[in-house]
N, C-alpha and C positions, 0 to 999 in steps of 0.2 A: 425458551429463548425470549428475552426481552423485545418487545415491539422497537419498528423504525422512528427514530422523530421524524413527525410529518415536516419540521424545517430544517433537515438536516441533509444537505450536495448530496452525500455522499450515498444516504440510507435512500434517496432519492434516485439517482443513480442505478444500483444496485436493485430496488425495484421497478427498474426499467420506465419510471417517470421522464429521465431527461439523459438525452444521450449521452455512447459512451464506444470506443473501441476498447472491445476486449480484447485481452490478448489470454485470459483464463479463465474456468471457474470449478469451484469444487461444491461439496454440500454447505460448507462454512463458510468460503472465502469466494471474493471477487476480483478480480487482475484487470486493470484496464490503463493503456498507454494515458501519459498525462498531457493536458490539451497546451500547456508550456514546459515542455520539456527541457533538462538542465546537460544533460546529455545526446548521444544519439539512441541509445537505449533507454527510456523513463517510463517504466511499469507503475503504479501502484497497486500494490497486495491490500483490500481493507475485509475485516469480519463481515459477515452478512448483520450479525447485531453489529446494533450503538453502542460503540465504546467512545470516549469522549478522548482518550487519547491514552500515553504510553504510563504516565501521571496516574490511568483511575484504573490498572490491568492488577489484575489480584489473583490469587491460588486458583479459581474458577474460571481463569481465562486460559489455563495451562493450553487444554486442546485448541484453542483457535488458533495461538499464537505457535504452535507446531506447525499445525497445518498451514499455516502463515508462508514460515520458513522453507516450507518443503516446496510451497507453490512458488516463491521465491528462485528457489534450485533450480524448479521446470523452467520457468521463466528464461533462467542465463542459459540453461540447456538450450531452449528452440529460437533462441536470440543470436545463438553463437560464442556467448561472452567465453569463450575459453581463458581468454589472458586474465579474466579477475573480473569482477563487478563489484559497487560498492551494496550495503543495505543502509537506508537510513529511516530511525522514528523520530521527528522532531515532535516537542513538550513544549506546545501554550504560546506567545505570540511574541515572544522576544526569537525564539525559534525559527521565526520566519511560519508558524503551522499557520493557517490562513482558513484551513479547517479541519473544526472539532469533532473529527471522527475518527478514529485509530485507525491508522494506514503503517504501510511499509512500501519504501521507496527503493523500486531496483533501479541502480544505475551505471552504464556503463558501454561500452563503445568507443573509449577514448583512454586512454591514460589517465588517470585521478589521483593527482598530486595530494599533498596533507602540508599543511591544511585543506580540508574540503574547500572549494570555492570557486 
């Protein structure tokens, strides 16, 4: 498994440097409510490695990005989201991603109209 970058939130984060409420965790993956949520349910799912985003995920990232998903699942499971949840990867900084570390955003609690916004 590729090392954390020592300046990277998120690998930061996840080695319990700088807090965080969890709301999961698996061998692979981290789940922690976000500290500006867009909803009233705002999880993020990120890999335990650096990934720099959804831009740099290749044939070797198959299993995290499973695991990803399924912690995703649990998530809307012990949230309640029955009616629907959205997932979102935002790619690079027109995106709004703010950081470079491969995450997935559960969200939901509300009705989420499309356009996203």
């Amino acid at each position: 498994m590729p090392s954390p970058d020592p300046d990277c939130l998120f690998c930061r984060i996840v080695a319990g440097e700088l807090p965080s409420t969890e709301a999961a965790s698996s061998e692979r993956t981290y789940a922690f409510h976000d500290i500006n949520p867009g909803a009233p349910t705002h999880v993020l799912v990120v890999p335990r490695e650096h990934v720099t985003d959804a831009a740099a995920v290749g044939p070797e990232h198959a299993g995290v990005l499973a695991e990803m998903l399924v912690m995703a699942r649990k998530i809307a499971d012990s949230e309640g989201l029955e009616g629907g949840y959205r997932l979102v990867f935002n790619v690079g900084e027109d995106s709004g991603n703010s950081v470079p570390h491969l995450h997935l955003h559960v969200l939901g609690g509300r009705p989420m109209g499309w356009p996203p916004g």
